[in-house]
N, CA, C and O atoms as a GROMACS GRO file, in nm:
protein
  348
    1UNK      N    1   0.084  -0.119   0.000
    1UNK     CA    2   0.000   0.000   0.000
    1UNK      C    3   0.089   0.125   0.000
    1UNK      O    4   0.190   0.134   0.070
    2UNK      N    5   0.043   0.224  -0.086
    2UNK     CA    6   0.111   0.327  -0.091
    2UNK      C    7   0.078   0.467  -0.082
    2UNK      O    8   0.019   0.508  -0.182
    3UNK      N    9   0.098   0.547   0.001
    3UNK     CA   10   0.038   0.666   0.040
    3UNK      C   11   0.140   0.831   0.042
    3UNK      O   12   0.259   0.845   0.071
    4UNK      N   13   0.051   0.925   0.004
    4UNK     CA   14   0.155   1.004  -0.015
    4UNK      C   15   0.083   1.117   0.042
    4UNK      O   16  -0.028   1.156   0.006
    5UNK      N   17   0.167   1.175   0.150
    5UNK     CA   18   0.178   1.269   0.274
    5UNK      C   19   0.317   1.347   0.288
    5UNK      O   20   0.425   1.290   0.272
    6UNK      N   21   0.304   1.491   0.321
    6UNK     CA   22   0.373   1.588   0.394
    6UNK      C   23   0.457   1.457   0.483
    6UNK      O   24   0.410   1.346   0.506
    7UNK      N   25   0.582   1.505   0.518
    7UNK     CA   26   0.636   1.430   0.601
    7UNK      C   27   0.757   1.544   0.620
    7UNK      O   28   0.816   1.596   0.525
    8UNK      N   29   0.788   1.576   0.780
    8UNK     CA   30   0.860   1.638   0.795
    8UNK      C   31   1.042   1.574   0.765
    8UNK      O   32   1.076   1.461   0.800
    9UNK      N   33   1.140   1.676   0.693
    9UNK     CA   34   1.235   1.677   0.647
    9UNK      C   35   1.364   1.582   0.748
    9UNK      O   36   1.448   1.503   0.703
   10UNK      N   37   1.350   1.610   0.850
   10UNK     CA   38   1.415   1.580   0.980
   10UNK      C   39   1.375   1.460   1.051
   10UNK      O   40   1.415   1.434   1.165
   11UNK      N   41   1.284   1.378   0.976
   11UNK     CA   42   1.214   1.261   1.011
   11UNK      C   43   1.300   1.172   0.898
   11UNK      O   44   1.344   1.061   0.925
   12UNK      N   45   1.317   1.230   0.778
   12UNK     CA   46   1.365   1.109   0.680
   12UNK      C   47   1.505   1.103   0.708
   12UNK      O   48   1.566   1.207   0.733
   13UNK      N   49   1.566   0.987   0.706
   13UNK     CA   50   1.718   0.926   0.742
   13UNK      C   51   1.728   0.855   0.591
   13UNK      O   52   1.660   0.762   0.546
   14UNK      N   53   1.859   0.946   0.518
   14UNK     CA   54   1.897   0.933   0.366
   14UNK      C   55   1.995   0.833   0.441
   14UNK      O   56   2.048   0.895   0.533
   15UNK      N   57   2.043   0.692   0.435
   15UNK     CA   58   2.144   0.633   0.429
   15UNK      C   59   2.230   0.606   0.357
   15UNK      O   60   2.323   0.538   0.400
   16UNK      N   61   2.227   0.651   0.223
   16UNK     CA   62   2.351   0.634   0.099
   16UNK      C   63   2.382   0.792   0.076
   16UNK      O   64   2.309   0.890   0.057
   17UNK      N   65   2.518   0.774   0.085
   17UNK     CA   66   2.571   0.930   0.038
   17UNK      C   67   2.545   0.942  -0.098
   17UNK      O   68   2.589   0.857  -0.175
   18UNK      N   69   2.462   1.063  -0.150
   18UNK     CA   70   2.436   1.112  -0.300
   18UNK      C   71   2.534   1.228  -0.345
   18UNK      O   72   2.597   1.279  -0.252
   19UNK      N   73   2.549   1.263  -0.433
   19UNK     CA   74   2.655   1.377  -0.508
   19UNK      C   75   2.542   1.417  -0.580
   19UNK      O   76   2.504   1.342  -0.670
   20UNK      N   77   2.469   1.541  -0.555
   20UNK     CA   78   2.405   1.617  -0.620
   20UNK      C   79   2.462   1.715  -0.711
   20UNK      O   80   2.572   1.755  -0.672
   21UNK      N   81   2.412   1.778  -0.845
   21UNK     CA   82   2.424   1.791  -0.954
   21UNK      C   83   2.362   1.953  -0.886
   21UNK      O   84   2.245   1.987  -0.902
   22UNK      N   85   2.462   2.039  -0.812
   22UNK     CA   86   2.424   2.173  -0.804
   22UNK      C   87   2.327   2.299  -0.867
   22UNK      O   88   2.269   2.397  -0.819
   23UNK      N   89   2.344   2.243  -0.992
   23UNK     CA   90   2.242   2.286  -1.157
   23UNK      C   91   2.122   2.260  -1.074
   23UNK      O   92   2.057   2.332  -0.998
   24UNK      N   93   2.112   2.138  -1.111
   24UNK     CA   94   1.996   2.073  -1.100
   24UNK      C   95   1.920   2.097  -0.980
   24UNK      O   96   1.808   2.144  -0.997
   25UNK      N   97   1.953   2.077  -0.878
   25UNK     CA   98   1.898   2.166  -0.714
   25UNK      C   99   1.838   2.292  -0.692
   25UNK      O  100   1.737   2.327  -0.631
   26UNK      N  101   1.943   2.366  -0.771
   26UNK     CA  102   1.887   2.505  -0.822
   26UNK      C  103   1.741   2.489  -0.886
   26UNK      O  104   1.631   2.474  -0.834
   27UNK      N  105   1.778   2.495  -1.001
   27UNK     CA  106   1.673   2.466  -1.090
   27UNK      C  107   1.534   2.440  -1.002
   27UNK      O  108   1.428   2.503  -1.003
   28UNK      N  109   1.579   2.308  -0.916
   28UNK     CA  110   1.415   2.271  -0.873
   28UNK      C  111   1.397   2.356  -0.741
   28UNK      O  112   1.290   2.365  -0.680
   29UNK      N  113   1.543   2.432  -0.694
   29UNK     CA  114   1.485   2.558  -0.579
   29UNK      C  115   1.363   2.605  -0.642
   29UNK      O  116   1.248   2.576  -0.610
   30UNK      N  117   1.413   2.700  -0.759
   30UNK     CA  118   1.339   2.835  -0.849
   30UNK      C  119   1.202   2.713  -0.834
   30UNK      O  120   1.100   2.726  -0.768
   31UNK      N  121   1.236   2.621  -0.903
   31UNK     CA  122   1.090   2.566  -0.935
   31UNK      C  123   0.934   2.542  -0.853
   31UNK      O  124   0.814   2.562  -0.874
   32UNK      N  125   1.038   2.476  -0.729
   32UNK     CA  126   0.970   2.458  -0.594
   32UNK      C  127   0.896   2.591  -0.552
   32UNK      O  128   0.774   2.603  -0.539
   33UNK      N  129   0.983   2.679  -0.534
   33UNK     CA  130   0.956   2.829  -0.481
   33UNK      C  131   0.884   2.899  -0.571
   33UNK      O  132   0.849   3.008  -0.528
   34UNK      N  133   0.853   2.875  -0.673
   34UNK     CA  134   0.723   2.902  -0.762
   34UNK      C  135   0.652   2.857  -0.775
   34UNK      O  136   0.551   2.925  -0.756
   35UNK      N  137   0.630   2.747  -0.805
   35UNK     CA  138   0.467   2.641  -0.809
   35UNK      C  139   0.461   2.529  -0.684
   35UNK      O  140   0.355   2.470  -0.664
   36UNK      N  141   0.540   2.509  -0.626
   36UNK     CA  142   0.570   2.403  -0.477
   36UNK      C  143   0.630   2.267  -0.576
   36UNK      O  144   0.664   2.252  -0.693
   37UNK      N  145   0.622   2.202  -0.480
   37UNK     CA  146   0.644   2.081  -0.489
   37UNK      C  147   0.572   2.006  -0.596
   37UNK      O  148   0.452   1.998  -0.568
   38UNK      N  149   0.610   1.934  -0.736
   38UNK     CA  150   0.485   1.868  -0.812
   38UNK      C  151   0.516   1.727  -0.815
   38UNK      O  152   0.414   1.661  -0.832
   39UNK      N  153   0.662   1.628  -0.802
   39UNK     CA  154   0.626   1.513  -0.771
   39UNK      C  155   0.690   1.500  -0.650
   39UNK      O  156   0.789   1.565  -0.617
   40UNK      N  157   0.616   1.388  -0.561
   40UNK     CA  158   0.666   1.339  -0.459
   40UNK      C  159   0.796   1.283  -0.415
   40UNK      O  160   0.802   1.213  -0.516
   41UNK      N  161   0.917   1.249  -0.346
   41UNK     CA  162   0.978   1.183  -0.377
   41UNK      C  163   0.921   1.033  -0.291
   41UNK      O  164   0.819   1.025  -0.222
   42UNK      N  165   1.020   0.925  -0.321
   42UNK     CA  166   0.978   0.795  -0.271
   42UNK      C  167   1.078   0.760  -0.131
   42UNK      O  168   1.196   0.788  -0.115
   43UNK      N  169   0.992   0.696  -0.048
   43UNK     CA  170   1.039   0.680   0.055
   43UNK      C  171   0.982   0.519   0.112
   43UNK      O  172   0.898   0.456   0.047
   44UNK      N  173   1.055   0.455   0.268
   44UNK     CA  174   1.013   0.354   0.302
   44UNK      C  175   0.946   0.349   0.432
   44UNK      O  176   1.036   0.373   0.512
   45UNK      N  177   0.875   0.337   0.474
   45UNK     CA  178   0.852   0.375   0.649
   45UNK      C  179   0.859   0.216   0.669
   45UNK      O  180   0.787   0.136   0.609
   46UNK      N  181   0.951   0.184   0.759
   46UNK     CA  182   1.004   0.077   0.846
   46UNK      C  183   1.006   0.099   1.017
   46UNK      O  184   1.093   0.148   1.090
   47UNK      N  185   0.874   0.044   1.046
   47UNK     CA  186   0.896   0.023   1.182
   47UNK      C  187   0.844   0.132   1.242
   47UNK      O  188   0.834   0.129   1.364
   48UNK      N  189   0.796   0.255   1.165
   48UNK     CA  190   0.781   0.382   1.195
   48UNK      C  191   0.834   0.539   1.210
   48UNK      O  192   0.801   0.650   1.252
   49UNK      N  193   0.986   0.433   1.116
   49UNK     CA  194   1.083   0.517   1.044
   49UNK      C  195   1.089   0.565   0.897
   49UNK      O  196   1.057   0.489   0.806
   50UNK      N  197   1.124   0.677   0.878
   50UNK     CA  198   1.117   0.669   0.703
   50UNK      C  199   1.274   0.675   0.679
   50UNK      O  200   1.359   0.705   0.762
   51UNK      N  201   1.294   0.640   0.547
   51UNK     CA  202   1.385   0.620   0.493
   51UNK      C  203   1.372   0.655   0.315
   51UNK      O  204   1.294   0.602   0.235
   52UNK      N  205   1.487   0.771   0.285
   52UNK     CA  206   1.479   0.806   0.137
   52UNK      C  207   1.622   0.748   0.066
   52UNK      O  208   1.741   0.735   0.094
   53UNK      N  209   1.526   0.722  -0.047
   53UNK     CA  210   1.653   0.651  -0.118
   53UNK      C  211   1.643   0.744  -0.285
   53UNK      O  212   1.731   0.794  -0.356
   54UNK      N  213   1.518   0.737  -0.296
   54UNK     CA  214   1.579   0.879  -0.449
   54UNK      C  215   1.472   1.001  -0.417
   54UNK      O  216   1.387   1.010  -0.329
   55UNK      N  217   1.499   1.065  -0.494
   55UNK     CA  218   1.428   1.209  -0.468
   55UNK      C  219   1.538   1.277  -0.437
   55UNK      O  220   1.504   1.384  -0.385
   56UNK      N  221   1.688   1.263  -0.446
   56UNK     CA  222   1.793   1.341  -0.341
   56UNK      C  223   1.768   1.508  -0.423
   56UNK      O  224   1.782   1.604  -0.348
   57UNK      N  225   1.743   1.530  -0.527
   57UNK     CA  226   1.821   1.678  -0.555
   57UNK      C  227   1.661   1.760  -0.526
   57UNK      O  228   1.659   1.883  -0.517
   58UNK      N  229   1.508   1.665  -0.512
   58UNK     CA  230   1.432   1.742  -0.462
   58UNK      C  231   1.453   1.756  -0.277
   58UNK      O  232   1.462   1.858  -0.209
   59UNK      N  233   1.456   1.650  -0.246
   59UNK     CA  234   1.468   1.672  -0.102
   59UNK      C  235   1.620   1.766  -0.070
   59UNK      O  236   1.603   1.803   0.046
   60UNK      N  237   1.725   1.808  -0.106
   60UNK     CA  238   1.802   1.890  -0.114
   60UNK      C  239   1.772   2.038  -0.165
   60UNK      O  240   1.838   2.134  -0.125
   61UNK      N  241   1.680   2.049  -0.246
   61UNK     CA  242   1.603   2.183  -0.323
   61UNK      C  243   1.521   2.255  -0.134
   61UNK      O  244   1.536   2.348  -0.054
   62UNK      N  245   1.430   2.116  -0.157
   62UNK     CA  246   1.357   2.166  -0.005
   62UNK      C  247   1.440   2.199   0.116
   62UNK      O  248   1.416   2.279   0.206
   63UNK      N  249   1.546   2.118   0.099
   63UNK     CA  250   1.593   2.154   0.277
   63UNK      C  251   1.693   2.280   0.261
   63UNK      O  252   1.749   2.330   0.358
   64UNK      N  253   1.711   2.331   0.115
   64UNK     CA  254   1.804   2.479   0.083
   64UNK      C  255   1.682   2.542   0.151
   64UNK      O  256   1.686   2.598   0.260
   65UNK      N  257   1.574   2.527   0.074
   65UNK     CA  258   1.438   2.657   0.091
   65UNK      C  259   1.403   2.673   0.237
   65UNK      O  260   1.343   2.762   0.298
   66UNK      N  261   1.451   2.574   0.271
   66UNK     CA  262   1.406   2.604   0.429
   66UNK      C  263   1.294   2.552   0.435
   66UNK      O  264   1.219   2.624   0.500
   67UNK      N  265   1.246   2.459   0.397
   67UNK     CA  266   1.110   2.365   0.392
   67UNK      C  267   1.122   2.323   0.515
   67UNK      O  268   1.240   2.305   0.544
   68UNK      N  269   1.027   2.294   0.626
   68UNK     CA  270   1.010   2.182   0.706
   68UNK      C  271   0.971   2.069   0.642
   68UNK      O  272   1.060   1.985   0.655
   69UNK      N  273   0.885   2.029   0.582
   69UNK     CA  274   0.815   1.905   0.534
   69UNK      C  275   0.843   1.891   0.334
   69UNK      O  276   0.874   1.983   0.258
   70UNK      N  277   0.819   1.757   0.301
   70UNK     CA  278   0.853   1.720   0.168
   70UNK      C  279   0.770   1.635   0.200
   70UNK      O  280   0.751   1.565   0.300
   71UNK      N  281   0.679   1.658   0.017
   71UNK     CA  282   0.582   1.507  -0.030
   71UNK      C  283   0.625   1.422  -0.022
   71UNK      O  284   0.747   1.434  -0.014
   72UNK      N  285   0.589   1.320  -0.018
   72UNK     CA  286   0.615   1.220  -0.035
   72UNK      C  287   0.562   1.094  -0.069
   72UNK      O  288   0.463   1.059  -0.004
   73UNK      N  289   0.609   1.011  -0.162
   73UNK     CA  290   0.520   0.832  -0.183
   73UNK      C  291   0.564   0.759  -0.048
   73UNK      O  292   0.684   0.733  -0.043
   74UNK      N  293   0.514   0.735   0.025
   74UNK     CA  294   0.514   0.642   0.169
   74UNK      C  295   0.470   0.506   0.100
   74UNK      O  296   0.364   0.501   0.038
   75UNK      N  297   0.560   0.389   0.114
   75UNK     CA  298   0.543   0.231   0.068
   75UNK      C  299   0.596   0.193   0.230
   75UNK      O  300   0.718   0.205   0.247
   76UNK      N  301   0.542   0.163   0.309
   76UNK     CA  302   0.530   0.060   0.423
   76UNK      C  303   0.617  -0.060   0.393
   76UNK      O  304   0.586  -0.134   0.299
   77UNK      N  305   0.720  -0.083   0.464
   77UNK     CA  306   0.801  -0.217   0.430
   77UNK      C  307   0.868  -0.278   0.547
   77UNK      O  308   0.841  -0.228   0.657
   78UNK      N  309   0.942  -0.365   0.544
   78UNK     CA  310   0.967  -0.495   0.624
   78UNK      C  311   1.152  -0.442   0.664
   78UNK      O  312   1.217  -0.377   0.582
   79UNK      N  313   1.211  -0.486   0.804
   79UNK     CA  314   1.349  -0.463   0.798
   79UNK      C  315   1.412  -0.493   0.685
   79UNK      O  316   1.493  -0.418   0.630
   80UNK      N  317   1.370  -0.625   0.637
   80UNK     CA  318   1.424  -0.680   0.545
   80UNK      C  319   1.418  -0.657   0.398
   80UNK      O  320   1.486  -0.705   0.308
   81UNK      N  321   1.320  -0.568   0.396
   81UNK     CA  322   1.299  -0.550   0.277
   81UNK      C  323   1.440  -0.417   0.269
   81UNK      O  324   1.533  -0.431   0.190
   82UNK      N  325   1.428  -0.288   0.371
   82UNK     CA  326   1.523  -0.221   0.402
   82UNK      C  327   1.668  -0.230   0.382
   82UNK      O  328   1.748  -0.158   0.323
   83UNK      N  329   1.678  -0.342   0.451
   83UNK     CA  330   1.837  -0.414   0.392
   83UNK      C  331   1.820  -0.463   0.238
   83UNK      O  332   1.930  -0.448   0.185
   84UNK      N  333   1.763  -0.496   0.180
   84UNK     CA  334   1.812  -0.516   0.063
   84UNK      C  335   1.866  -0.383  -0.048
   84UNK      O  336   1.934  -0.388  -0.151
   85UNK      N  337   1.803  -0.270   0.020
   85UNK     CA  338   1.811  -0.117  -0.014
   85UNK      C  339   1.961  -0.108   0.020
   85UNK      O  340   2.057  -0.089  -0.056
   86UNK      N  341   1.959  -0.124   0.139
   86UNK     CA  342   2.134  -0.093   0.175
   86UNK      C  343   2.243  -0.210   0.105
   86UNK      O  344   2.360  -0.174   0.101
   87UNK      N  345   2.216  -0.326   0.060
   87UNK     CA  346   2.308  -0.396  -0.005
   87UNK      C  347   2.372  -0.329  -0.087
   87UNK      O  348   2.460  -0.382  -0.154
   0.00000   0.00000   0.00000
């Protein structure tokens, strides 16, 4: 099941280091800060944790702007499913 909700910024735990594309961050600052947010990024809630694995240069756009919260696709999953993310 998959659900997509506000979720505050400081709640999601990114565990893979990303190298964002500075351009590109920009870009979706201006973008964000003019029309908001238009896709969600994807995330895992484990246990009652979330966890982001892509969306990095929007969730980086938001946390420049000073966003508290980012959309998000919420997919509910298993530890195990989690670890296979981190493999």
């Amino acid at each position: 099941m998959v659900r997509i909700q506000e979720i505050p910024l400081n709640q999601i735990q990114r565990p893979l280091p990303r190298h964002n594309d500075p351009q590109k961050v920009k870009s979706l600052m201006a973008s964000i800060a003019e029309i908001g947010q238009q896709e969600p990024i994807d995330v895992l809630e484990v246990d009652g944790r979330y966890y982001g694995f892509s969306g990095c240069h929007r969730y980086e756009a938001c946390q420049s702007l000073g966003k508290e919260t980012i959309l998000a696709r919420v997919r509910k999953a298993t530890p195990s499913v989690l670890k296979m993310h981190l493999a």
